[in-house]
BATOR-542158 format. One record per residue (C-alpha): residue number from 1; residue in three letters; x, y, z. Coordinates in steps of 0.05 Angstrom, whole numbers. Example, Ala and Ser with C-alpha at 12.3 -4.5 7.8 and 13.67 -1.06 7.14 Angstrom:
<recs>
+-----+--------+--------+--------+--------+
! num ! residu !      u !      v !      w !
+-----+--------+--------+--------+--------+
!   1 !    ALA !    246 !    -90 !    156 !
!   2 !    SER !    273 !    -21 !    143 !
+-----+--------+--------+--------+--------+
</recs>
This chain:
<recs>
+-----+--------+--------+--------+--------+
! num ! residu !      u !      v !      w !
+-----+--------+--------+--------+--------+
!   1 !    UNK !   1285 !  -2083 !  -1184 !
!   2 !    UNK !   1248 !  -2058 !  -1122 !
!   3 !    UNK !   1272 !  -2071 !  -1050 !
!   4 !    UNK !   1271 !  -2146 !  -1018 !
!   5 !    UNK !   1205 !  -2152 !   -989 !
!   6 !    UNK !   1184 !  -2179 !   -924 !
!   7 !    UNK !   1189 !  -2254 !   -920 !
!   8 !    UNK !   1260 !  -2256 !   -954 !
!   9 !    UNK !   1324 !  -2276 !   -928 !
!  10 !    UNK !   1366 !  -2215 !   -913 !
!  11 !    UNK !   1432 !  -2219 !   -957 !
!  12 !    UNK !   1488 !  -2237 !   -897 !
!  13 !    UNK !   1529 !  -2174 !   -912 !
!  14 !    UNK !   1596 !  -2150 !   -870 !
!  15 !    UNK !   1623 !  -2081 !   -882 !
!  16 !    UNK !   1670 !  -2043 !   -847 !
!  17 !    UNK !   1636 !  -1974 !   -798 !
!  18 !    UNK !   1655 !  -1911 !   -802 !
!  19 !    UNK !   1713 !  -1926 !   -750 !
!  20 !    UNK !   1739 !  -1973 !   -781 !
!  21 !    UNK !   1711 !  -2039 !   -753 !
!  22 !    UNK !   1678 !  -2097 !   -804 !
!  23 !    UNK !   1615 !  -2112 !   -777 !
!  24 !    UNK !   1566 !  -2172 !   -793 !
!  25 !    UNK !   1494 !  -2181 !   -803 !
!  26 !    UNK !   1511 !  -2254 !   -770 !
!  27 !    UNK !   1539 !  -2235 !   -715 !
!  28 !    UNK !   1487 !  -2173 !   -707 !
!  29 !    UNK !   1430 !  -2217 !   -714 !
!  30 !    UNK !   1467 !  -2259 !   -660 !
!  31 !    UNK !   1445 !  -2215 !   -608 !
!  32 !    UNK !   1366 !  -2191 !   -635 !
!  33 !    UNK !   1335 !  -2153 !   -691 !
!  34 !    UNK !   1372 !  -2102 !   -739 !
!  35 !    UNK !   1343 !  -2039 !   -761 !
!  36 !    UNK !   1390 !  -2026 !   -834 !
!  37 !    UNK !   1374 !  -1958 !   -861 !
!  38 !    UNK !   1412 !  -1946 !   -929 !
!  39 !    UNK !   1423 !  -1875 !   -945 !
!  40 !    UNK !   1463 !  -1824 !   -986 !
!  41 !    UNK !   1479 !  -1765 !   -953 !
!  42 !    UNK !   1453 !  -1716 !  -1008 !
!  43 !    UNK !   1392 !  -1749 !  -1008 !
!  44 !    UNK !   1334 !  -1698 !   -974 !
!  45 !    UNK !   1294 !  -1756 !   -952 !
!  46 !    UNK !   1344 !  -1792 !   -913 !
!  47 !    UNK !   1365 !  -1725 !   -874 !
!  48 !    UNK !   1279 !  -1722 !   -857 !
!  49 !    UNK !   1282 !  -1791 !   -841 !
!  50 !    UNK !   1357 !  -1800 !   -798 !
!  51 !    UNK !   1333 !  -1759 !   -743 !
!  52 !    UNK !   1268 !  -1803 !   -739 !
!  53 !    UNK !   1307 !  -1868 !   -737 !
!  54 !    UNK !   1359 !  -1837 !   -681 !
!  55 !    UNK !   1298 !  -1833 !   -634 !
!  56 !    UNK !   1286 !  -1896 !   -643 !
!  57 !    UNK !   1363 !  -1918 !   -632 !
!  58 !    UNK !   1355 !  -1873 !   -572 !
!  59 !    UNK !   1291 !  -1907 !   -532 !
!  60 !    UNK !   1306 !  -1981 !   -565 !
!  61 !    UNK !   1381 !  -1988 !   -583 !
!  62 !    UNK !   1441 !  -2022 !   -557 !
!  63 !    UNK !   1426 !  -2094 !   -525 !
!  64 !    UNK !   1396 !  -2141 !   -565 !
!  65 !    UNK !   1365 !  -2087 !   -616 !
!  66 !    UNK !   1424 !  -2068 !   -668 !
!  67 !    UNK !   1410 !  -2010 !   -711 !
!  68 !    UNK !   1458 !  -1985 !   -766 !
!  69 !    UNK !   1462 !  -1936 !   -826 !
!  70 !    UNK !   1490 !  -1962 !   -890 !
!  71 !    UNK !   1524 !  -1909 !   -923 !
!  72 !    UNK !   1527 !  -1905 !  -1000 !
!  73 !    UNK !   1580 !  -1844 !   -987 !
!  74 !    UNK !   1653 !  -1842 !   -961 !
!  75 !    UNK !   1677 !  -1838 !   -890 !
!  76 !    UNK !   1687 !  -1764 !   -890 !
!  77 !    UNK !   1620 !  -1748 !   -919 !
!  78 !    UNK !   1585 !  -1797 !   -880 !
!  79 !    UNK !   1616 !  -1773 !   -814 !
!  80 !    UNK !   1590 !  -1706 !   -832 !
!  81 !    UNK !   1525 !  -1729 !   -844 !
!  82 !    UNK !   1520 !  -1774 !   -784 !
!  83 !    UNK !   1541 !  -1701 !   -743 !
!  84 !    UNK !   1505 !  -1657 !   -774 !
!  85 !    UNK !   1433 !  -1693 !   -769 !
!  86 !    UNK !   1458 !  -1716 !   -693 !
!  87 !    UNK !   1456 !  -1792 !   -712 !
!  88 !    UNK !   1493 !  -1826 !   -657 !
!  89 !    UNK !   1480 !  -1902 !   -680 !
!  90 !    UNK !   1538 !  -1949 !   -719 !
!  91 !    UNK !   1543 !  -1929 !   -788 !
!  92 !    UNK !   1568 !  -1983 !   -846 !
!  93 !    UNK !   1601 !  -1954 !   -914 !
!  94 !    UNK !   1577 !  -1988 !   -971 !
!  95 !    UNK !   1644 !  -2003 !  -1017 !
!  96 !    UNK !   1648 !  -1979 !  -1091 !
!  97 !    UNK !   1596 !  -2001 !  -1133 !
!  98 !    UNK !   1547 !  -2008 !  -1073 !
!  99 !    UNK !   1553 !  -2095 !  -1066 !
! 100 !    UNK !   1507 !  -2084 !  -1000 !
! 101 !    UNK !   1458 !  -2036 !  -1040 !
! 102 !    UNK !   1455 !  -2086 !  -1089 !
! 103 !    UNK !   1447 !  -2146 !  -1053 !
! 104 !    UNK !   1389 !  -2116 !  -1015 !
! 105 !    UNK !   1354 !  -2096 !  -1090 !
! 106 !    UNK !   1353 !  -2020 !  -1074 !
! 107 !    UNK !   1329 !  -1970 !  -1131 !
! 108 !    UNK !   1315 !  -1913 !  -1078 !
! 109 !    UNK !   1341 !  -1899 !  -1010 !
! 110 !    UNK !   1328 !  -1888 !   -952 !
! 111 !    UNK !   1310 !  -1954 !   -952 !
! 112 !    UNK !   1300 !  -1982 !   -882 !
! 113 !    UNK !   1301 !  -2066 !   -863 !
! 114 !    UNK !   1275 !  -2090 !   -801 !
! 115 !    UNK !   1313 !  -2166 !   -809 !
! 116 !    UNK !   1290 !  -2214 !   -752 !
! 117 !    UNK !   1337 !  -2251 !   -709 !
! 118 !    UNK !   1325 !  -2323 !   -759 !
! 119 !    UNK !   1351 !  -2283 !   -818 !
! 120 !    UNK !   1286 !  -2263 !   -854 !
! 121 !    UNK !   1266 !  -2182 !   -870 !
! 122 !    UNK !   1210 !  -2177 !   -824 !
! 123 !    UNK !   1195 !  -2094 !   -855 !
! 124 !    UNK !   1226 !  -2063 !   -916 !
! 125 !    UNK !   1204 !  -1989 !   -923 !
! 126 !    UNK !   1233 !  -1946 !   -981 !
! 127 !    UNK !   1231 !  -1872 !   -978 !
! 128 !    UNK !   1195 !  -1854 !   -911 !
! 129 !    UNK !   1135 !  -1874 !   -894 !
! 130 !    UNK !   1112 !  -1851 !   -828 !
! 131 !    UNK !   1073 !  -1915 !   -817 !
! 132 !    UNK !   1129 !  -1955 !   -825 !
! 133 !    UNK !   1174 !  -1923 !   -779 !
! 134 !    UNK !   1120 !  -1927 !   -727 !
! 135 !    UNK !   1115 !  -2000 !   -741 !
! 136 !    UNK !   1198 !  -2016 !   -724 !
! 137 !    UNK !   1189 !  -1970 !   -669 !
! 138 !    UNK !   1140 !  -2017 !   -641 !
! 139 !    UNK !   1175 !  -2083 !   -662 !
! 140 !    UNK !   1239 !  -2047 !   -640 !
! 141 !    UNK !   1204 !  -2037 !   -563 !
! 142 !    UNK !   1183 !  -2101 !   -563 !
! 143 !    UNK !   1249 !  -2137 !   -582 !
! 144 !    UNK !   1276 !  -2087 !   -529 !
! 145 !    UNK !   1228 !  -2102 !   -476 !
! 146 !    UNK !   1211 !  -2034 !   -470 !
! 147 !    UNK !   1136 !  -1995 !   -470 !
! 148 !    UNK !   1136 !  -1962 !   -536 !
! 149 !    UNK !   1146 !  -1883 !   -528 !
! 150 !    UNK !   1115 !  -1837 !   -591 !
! 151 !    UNK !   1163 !  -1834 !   -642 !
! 152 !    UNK !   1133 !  -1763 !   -660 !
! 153 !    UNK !   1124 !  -1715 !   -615 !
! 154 !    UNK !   1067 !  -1663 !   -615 !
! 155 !    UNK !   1060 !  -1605 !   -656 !
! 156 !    UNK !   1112 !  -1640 !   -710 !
! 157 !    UNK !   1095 !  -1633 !   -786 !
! 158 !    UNK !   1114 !  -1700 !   -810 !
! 159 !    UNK !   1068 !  -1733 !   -869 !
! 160 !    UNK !   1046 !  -1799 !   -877 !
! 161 !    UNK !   1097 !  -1812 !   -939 !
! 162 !    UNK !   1157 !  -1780 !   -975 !
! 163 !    UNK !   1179 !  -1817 !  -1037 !
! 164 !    UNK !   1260 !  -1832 !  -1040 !
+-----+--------+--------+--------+--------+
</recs>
């Protein structure tokens, strides 16, 4: 079973962050887009890809623009994670058995949902595709209001695709 695709309802999930707090794709989606990245934290391509998305957070987050990682990991391990890679944005921890994961059809993470304010998964991106990311940056700007800034800066190596 691959991802949801685009055009899908997102699966109205609530799980509880990192600190403690249950948090809601409804009430999220209240507010503006969500940008959900699932990830494991011994997963190589989400530690490429989690610095990428914290740029993002960075220039677009906060507002009406929600972003959150969705942790198939524990508190502990995730908090390490989310330190050592410098992620700042809300992270989510996926309960035993992964009911979020699940919902959301994941075979591979990172997988990364861009879910529009009417419910529906406007990008789903699995492993990281450099394209992709480019494209939420833009949709994230323009939810945001904001001029879209380069999400990679000069002189980077970062290729077009990395499988998950």
């Amino acid at each position: 079973m691959a991802a949801l695709p685009p055009g899908k309802t997102a699966p109205q999930i609530s799980l509880k962050s990192t600190d403690g707090q249950k948090l809601s794709l409804a009430d999220a989606l209240a507010k503006g887009p969500v940008v959900a990245a699932f990830f494991k934290v011994s997963c190589p391509v989400c530690q490429f890809a989690f610095p990428f998305i914290e740029r993002m957070y960075e220039s677009y987050g906060g507002g009406n623009v929600t972003f959150w990682g969705v942790s198939q990991d524990d508190v502990s391990a995730t908090n390490n994670f989310m330190h050592q890679f410098g992620v700042k944005f809300p992270t989510l921890v996926d309960d035993r058995g992964y009911p979020a994961s699940n919902q959301y059809g994941l075979t591979n993470v990172p997988s990364i949902f861009l879910i529009a304010p009417d419910g529906k998964i406007q990008i789903s991106s699995v492993g990281f595709s450099k394209s992709d990311l480019e494209t939420v940056a833009k949709e994230a700007a323009r939810a945001a209001g904001k001029p879209p800034a380069p999400l990679f800066k000069p002189g980077e190596s970062v290729p077009d695709y990395k499988p998950g």
